[in-house]
N, C-alpha and C positions, 0 to 999 in steps of 0.2 A: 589491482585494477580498480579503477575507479569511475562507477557509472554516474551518470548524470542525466539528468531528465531536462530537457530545452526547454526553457521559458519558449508558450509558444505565444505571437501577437497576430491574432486574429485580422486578415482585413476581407471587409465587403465585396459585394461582387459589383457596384460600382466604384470601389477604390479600384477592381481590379481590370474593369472594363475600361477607367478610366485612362488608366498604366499603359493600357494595350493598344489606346487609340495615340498618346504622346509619343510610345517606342515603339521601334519594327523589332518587336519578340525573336521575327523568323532570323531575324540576322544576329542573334546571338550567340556562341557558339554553347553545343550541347554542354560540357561541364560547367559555362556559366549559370548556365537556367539551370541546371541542376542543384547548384549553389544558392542560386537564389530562392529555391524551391524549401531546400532545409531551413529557412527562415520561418516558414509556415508552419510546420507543422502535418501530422497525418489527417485529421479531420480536415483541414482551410483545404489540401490538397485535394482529396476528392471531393470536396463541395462546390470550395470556391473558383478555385487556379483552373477548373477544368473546362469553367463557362467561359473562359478568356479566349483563346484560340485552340487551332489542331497545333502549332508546337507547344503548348502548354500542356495538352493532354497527351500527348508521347510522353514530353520529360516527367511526365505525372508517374508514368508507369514503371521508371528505374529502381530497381530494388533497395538501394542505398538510401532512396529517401523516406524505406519502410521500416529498416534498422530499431527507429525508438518510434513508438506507437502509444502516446500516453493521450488519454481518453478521457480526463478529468476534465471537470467544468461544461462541459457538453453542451449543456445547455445556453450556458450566456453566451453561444456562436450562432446559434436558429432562432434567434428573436422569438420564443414562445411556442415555436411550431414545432412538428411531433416527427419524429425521424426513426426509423428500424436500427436503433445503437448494433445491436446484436451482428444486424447485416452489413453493417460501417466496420465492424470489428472483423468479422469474416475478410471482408476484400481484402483491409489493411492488412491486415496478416497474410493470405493469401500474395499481395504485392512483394512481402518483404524477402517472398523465395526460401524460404530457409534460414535469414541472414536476420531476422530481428533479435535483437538484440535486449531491448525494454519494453515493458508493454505494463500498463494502466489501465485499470477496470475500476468505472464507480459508478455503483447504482445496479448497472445493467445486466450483470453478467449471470449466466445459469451454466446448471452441467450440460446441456445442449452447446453452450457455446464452448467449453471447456473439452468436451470430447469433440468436436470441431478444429478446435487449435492446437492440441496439445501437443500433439503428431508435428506439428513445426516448430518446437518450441526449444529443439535440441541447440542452440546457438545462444537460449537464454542468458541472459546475466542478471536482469535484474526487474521482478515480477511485486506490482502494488495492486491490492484488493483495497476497495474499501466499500464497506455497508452494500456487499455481494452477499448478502444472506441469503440468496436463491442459488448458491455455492454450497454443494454438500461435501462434508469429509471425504467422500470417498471419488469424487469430480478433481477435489484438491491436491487429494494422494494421488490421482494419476496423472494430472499439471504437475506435481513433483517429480513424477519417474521418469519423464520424460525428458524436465529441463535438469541433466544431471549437470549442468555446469553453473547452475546458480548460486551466485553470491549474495546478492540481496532479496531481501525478501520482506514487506511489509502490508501486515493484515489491521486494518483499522476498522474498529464498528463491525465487524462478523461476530460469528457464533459458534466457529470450529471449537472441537471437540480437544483435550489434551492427548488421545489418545493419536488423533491426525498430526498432532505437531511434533509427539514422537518419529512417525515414518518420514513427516515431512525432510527431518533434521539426518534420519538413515541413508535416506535416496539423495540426499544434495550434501554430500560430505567437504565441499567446496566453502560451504554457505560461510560469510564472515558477517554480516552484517543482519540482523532482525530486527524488527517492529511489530509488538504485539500492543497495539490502544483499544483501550476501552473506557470505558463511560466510570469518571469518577467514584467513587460512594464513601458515603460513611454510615456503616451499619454492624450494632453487635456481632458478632460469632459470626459472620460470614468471611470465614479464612478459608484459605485454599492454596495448597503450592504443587500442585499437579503442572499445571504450565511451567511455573519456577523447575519443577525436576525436570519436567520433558525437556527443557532446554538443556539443564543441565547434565543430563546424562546423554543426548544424541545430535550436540552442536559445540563438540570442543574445539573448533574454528573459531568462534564468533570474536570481533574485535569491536565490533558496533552491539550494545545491546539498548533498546526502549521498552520500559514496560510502563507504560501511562496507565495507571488507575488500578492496577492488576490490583489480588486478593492476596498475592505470597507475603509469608509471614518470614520471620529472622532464618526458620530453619530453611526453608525454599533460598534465601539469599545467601548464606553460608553453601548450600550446594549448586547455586550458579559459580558463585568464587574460587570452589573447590573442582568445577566441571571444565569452565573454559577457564583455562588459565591462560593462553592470550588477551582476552579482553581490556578494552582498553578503553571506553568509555559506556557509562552507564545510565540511565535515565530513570527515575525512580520515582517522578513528581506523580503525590495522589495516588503514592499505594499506600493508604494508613493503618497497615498493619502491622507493619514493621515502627519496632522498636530502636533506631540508630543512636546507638549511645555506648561508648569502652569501646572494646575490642574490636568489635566490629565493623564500629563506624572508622577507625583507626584503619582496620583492615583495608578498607575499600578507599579509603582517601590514599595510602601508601600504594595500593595497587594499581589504579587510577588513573587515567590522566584526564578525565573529565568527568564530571558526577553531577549528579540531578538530584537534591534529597526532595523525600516526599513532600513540605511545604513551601518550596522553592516556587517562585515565578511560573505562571503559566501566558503569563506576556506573547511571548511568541509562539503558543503552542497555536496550531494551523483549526484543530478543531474545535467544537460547542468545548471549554473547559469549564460548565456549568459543574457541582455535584451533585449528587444523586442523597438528598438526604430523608429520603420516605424513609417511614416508621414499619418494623416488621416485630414480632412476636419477640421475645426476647429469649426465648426457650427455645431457639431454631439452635440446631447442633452445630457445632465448628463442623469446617470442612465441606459445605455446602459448593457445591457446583457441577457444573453442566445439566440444570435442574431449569427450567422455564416460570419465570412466575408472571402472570396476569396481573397488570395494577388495576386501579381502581378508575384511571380512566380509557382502561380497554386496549392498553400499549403490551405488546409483550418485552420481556427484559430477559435477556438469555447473561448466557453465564460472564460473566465480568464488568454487567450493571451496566448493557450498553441496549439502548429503547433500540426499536424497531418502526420508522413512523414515515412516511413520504415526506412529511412537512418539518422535521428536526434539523435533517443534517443541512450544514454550510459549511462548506470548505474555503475558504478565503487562504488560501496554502498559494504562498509564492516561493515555497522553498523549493531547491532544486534534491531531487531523489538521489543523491548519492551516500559516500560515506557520511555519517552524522556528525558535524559541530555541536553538540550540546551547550 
């Protein structure tokens, strides 16, 4: 199956009052407005489409047009002004009956919202977090128990733990497709293949794998190879701690059918692909992670060297959320 996330195109609530005054709305029949409804989007829907007419706000309320619930970009929709995401995310969900299918979180989301939703979330297919750091492990793991039928799954800029992406990968035995991004770096002795095994020993599904930036070393990469043995493409830009070179780079090009090596193009990656090259002790020990460090200008950096800051992230991402083209 192959999910997809809509490009959604935002229109005003004078483009839309304007529509409203040129056509008689009421005379069109319900599955047309319905149609024209999926055009928008879940936010334009209960924002905008609603201030148009009473047929507007009936077909607002069909579950089908709750299906995919992607919440990205939020803001360049409310010209600057301040909106309850949290209780936008409630309705939308709430509309979708049962029946949503995709849902997108960025920025906003907490275990308040997460134990709110999670209960509907059994229809799941395909769940995006990004820079949800008020998203705790254990908020995460039960948004997994839930969606047992999740295929995709992509966590960008958070802070989960390896020990959550173990259960994550137990409870959705489904899962084909992962996204773990983090925040570039280049720094001594900070290796780590805890993620690298979590995946590999509790996601032999996956046929989509992303690890933008991660810390895993050759042996973490040898035991994703040796875990999913479906996989089928792989993203590896800006993990530099791997060594690709003989056997193994051999390994992974033969097995393959699309690869990402660590200094490859970040052209079209969707996030900040700044790196991270602050200076640390040199005597910090291999294997460093899930450990908090405070820099110097008062940002925290959780584990796989991704800041934490209101003013950082940009997502310019017009890719659609499905299986990965690499």
């Amino acid at each position: 199956m192959e999910c997809i996330m809509e490009n959604q195109t935002p229109i005003s609530t004078e483009e839309s009052s304007s529509l409203a005054e040129i056509r008689n709305w009421a005379e069109l029949p319900h599955d047309v407005l319905a149609h024209i409804f999926l055009k928008l989007g879940a936010v334009d829907i209960l924002f905008r489409a609603q201030s148009v007419c009473s047929m507007w706000r009936n077909v607002s309320k069909e579950p089908l047009l709750f299906r995919s619930v992607d919440m990205r970009n939020w803001s360049d929709l409310f010209d600057g002004e301040f909106y309850d995401m949290e209780k936008l995310a409630r309705e939308a969900v709430d509309r979708s009956c049962g029946q949503l299918v995709k849902f997108s979180m960025e920025y906003f989301g907490s275990d308040e919202l997460v134990e709110y939703t999670a209960d509907k979330f059994g229809s799941l297919r395909c769940l995006r977090l990004v820079s949800c750091y008020r998203i705790s492990d254990d908020a995460l793991i039960d948004m997994a128990k839930k969606a047992v039928m999740l295929e995709e799954l992509e966590i960008c800029l958070c802070s989960f733990s390896a020990d959550a992406l173990k259960t994550v990968g137990k409870v959705c035995p489904q899962l084909k497709s992962f996204r773990l991004n983090c925040r570039g770096y280049r720094r001594p002795h900070m290796e780590s293949d805890e993620e690298a095994l979590a995946i590999a020993e509790n996601m032999p599904q996956l046929r989509h794998l992303h690890l933008f930036g991660n810390k895993l070393t050759n042996a973490g990469l040898r035991g994703i190879l040796d875990g999913c043995l479906h996989l089928e493409s792989l993203d590896l830009r800006q993990c530099f701690n791997l060594n690709l070179e003989g056997d193994l780079l051999k390994s992974c090009r033969e097995r393959l059918i699309k690869l990402r090596l660590p200094n490859d193009s970040t052209d079209d990656y969707e996030f900040d692909a700044s790196i991270d090259g602050g200076s640390y002790d040199e005597d910090y020990p291999s294997g460093f992670s899930d450990i908090d460090f405070l820099s110097d200008d008062g940002l925290y950096e959780f584990s796989g060297g991704s800041y934490i800051s209101d003013f950082e992230y940009d997502d310019d991402d017009d890719d659609e959320f499905g299986y990965y083209d690499f």
